[in-house]
BAPAKE-162903 format. One record per residue (C-alpha): residue number from 1; residue in three letters; x, y, z. Coordinates in steps of 0.25 Angstrom, whole numbers. Example, Ala and Ser with C-alpha at 12.3 -4.5 7.8 and 13.67 -1.06 7.14 Angstrom:
2
1; ALA; 49; -18; 31 $
2; SER; 55; -4; 29 $
//
This chain:
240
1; UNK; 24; 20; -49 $
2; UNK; 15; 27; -39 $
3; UNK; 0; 30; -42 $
4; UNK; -5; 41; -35 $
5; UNK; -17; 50; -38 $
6; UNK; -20; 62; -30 $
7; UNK; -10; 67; -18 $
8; UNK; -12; 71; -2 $
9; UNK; -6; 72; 11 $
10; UNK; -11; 72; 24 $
11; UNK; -2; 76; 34 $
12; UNK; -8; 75; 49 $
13; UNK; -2; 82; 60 $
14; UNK; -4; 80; 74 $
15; UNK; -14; 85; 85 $
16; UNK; -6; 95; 95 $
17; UNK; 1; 101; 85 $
18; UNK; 17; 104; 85 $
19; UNK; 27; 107; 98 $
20; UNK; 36; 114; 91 $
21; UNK; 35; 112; 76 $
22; UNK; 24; 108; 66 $
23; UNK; 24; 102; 54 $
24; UNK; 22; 107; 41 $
25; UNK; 11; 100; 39 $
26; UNK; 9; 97; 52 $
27; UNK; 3; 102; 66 $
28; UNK; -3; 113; 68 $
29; UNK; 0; 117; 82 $
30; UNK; -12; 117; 91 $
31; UNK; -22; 107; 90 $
32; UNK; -27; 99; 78 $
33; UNK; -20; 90; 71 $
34; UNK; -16; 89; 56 $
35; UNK; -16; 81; 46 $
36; UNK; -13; 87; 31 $
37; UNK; -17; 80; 21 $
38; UNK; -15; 85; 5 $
39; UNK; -25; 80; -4 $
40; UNK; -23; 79; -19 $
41; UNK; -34; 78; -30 $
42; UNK; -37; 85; -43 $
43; UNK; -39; 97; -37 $
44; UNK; -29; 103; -27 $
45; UNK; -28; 94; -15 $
46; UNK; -33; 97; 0 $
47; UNK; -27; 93; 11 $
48; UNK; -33; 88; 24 $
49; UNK; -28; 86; 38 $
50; UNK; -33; 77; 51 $
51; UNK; -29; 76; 65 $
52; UNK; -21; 66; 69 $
53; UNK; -23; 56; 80 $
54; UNK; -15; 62; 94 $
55; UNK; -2; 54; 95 $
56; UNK; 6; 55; 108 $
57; UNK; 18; 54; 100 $
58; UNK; 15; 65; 88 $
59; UNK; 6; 76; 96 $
60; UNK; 15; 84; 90 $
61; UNK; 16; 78; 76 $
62; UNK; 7; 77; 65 $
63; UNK; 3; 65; 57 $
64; UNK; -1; 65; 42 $
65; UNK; -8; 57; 32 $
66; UNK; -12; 59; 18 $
67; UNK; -26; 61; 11 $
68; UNK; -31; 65; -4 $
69; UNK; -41; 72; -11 $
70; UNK; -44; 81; -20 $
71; UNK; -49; 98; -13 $
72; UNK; -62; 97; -9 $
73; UNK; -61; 84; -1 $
74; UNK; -62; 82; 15 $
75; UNK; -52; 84; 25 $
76; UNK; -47; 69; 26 $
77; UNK; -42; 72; 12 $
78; UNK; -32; 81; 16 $
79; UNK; -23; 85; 27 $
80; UNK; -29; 87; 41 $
81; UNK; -29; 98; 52 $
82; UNK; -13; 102; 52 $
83; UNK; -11; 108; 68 $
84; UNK; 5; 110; 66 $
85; UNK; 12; 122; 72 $
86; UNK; 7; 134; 65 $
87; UNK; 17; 144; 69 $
88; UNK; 30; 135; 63 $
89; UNK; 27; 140; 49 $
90; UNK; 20; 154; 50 $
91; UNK; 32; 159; 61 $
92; UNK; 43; 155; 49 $
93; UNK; 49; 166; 41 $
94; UNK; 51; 157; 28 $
95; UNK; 41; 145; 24 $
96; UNK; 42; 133; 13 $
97; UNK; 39; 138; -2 $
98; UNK; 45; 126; -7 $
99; UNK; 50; 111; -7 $
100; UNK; 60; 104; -14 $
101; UNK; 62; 90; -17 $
102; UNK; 74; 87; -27 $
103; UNK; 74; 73; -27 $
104; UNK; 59; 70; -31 $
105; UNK; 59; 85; -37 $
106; UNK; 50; 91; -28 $
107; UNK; 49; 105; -29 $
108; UNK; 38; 113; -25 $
109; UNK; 32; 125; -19 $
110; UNK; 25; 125; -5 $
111; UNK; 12; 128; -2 $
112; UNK; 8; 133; 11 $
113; UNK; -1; 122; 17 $
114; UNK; -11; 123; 29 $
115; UNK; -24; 118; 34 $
116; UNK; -39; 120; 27 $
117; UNK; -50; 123; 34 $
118; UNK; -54; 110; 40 $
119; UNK; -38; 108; 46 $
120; UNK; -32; 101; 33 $
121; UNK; -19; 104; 27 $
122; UNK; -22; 109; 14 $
123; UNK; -13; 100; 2 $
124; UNK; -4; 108; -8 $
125; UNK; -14; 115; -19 $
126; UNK; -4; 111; -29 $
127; UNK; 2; 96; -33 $
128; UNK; 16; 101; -34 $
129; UNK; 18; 108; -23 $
130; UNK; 19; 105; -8 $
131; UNK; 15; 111; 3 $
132; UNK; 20; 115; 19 $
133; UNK; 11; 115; 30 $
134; UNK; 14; 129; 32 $
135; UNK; 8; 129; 47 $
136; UNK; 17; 120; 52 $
137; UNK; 34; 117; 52 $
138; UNK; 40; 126; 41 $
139; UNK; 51; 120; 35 $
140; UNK; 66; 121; 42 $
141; UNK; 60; 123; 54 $
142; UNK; 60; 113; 66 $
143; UNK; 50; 103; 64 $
144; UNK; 43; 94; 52 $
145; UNK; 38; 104; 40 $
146; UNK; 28; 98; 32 $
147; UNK; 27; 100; 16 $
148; UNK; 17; 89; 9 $
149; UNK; 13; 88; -6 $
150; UNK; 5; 80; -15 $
151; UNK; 10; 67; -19 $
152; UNK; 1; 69; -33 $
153; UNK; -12; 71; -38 $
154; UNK; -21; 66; -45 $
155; UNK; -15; 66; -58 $
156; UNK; 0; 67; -56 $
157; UNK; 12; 67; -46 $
158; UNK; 12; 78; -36 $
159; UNK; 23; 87; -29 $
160; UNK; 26; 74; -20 $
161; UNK; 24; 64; -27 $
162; UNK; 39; 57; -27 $
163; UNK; 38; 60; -11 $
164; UNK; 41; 47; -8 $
165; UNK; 54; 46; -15 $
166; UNK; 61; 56; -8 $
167; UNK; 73; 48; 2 $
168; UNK; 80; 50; 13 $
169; UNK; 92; 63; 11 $
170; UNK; 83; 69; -1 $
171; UNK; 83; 84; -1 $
172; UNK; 70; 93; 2 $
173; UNK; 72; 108; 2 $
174; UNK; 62; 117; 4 $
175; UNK; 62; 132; 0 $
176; UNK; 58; 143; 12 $
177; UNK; 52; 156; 8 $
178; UNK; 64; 164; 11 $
179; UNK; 73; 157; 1 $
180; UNK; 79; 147; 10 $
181; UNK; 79; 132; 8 $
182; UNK; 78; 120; 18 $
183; UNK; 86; 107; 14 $
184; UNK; 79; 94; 22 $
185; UNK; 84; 79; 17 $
186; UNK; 74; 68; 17 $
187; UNK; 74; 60; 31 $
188; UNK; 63; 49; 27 $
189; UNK; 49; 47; 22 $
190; UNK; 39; 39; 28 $
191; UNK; 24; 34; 20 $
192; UNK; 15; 34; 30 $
193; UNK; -2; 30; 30 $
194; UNK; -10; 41; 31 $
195; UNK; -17; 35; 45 $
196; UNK; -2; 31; 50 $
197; UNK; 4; 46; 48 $
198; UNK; 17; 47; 54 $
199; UNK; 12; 60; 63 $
200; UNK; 24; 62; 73 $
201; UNK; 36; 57; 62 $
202; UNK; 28; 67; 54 $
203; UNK; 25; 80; 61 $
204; UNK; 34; 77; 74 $
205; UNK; 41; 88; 80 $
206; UNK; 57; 88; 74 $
207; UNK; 68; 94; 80 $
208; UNK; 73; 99; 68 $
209; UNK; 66; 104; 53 $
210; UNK; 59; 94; 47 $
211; UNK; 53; 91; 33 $
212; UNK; 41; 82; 30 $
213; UNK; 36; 81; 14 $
214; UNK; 24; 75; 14 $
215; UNK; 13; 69; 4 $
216; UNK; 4; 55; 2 $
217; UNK; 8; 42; -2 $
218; UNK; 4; 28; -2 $
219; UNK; -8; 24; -10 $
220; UNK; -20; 32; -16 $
221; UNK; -31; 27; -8 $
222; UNK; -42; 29; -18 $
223; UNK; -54; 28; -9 $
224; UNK; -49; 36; 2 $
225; UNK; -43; 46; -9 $
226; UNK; -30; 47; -3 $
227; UNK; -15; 41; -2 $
228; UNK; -14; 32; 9 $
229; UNK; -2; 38; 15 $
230; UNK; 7; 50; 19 $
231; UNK; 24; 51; 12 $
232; UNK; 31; 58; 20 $
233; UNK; 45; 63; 20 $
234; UNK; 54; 68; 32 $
235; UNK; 65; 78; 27 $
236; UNK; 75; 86; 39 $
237; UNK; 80; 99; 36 $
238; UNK; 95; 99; 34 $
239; UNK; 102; 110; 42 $
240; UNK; 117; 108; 37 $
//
């Protein structure tokens, strides 16, 4: 049985930002790298985000890594600094309002995510729902969108908690705005450490829509005051 107490993510994405696409919770083109982090303690979480090392292979990726604490703790709790494409989202006539997950029964609103004052990616404000990096990929469009939630908190399972149980050809749909639905099936998931983030598997550019569903994992590293790793799911959109 999995013991968890208190939830985040920490999604970091890369320096230069995106060519074509960003990542939900990715890059937000121009400059600083991000790293979004969703914290989760009594109160309602906050997110955190830190810039990446430059990779040759992933300038136009970002990396990510996951981090909790209760609101009111510093950045390195949280997600970091998100640089991803700003325009992807803000230039789209319909956006995420919702994500389903039949086979762990996942269904929850979207909150729109973005970055606090001091560059982190602010975490969901509710356990049960999930949230989009809404300045970066949206969802159906080429490139990987980003949708993290909390894995749990600290007093009971969260909107992700049976993340990690989702296999290959599950369903993930999410709801648009304008009444439409996007389908993807699950591709993979990988459980990665927080200091080896996956950056350019992550936040790479995609020739075609992409989805990543992302939240912590590992163990609960009680003097560090967050889980030791990153879960996250690759999905493709399907376009029959």
């Amino acid at each position: 049985m999995r013991r968890r107490r208190w939830e985040c993510i920490v999604i970091r994405l890369p320096k230069w930002g995106w060519v074509t696409i960003a990542a939900a919770v990715v890059v937000v083109g121009g400059g600083a790298g991000l790293t979004a982090a969703v914290a989760i303690g009594r109160e309602a979480p906050r997110a955190s985000v830190s810039q990446p090392a430059s990779d040759a292979t992933s300038t136009d990726e970002p990396s990510s890594s996951s981090s909790a604490a209760p609101r009111g703790n510093n950045a390195a709790d949280g997600p970091q600094d998100p640089t991803a494409n700003e325009t992807s989202s803000t230039a789209a006539d319909a956006v995420p309002v919702s994500v389903h997950i039949p086979s762990i029964h996942v269904d929850a609103n979207l909150e729109d995510l973005h970055k606090d004052a001091a560059g982190a990616l602010e975490p969901p404000t509710e356990w049960n729902d999930a949230g989009w990096y809404s300045d970066g990929v949206v969802p159906g469009h080429v490139g990987p969108a980003i949708i993290a939630g909390h894995v749990d908190s600290l007093t009971s399972a969260a909107i992700f908690y049976d993340l990690d149980e989702l296999a290959a050809g599950d369903a993930v749909t999410v709801s648009m705005s304008d009444g439409t639905t996007l389908s993807f099936t699950v591709r993979s998931s990988q459980q990665a450490a927080k200091n080896a983030f996956p950056t350019s598997n992550v936040y790479g550019t995609t020739p075609t829509p992409e989805l990543r569903l992302i939240t912590c994992g590992g163990t609960f590293d009680k003097t560090a005051g967050h889980y030791t790793d990153n879960l996250i799911v690759f999905a493709d959109l399907n376009t029959a």
